[in-house]
C-alpha positions in Angstrom: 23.7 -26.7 7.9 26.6 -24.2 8.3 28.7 -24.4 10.9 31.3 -21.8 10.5 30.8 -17.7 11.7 31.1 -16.8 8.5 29.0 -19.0 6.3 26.3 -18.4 9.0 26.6 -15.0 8.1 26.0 -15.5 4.7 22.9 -17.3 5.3 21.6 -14.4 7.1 23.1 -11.8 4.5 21.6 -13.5 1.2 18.0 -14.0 3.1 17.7 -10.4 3.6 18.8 -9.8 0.2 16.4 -12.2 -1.1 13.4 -10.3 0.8 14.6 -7.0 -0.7 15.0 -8.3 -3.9 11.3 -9.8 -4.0 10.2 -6.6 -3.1 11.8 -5.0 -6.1 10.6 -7.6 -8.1 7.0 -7.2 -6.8 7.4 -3.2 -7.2 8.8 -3.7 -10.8 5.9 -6.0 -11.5 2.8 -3.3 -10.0 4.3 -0.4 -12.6 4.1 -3.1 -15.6 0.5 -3.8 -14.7 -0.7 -0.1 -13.9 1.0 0.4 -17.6 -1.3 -2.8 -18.8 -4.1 -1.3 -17.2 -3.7 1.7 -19.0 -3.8 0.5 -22.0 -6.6 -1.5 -21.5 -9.1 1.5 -20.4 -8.4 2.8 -23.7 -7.0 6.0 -22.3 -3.3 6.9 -24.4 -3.0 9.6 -21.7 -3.3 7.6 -19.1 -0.9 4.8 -20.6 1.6 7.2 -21.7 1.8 8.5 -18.1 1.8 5.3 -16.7 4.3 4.0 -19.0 6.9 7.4 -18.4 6.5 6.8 -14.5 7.4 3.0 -15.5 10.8 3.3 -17.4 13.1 4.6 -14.7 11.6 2.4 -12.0 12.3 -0.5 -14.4 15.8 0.5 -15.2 16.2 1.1 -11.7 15.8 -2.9 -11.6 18.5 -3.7 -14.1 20.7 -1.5 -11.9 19.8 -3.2 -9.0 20.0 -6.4 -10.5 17.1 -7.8 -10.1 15.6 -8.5 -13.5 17.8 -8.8 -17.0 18.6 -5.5 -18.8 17.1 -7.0 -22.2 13.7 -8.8 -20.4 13.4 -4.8 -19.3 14.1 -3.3 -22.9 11.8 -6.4 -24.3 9.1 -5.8 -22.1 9.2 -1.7 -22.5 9.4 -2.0 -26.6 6.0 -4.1 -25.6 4.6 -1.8 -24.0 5.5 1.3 -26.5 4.1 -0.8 -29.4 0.7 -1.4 -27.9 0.5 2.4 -26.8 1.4 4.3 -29.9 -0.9 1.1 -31.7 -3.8 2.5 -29.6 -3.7 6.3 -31.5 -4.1 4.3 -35.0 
C-alpha cells in the first residue's frame, strides 16, 4: 500500500483514468459493431454510413491513446474490404 501524499495521489489519478479509458474503449468497440452490423443486414448504405461515423471516433482512440494506431488502421482496412466486397 502507498504511504506517501504523492503516490496516494497517483493511485487515485490512474483509477480515474482507467474508468475513462474503459469507456473509450467500450465506445470504440459499439461503433465497430454498429459497422459489423451493417454489413451483416446486407444494406452498403447503411455500412458505409456506419463505417464514415466510425473512422474519426476510432482515430479519436489512437489520439487518446487508448487502442494502437495500426490495430485501428487494421481493423478499418477490415471493415472497407468487407463493405466494398458486398457491391460485387
Amino acid at each position: 500500500m502507498a504511504h506517501s501524499l504523492q503516490a496516494k495521489k497517483r493511485i487515485r489519478q490512474t483509477a480515474r483514468q482507467t474508468e475513462v479509458n474503459r469507456r473509450r474503449r467500450g465506445d470504440i468497440r459499439a461503433t465497430i459493431r454498429n459497422v459489423e452490423e451493417a454489413i451483416a443486414s446486407g444494406d452498403q448504405d447503411a455500412a458505409t454510413k456506419a463505417f464514415r461515423t466510425a473512422q474519426p471516433a476510432l482515430m479519436a482512440g489512437v489520439n487518446k491513446g487508448v487502442v494502437e494506431k495500426n490495430t485501428v488502421s487494421r481493423k478499418l482496412s477490415r471493415l472497407s474490404k468487407q463493405i466494398k466486397g458486398m457491391a460485387a
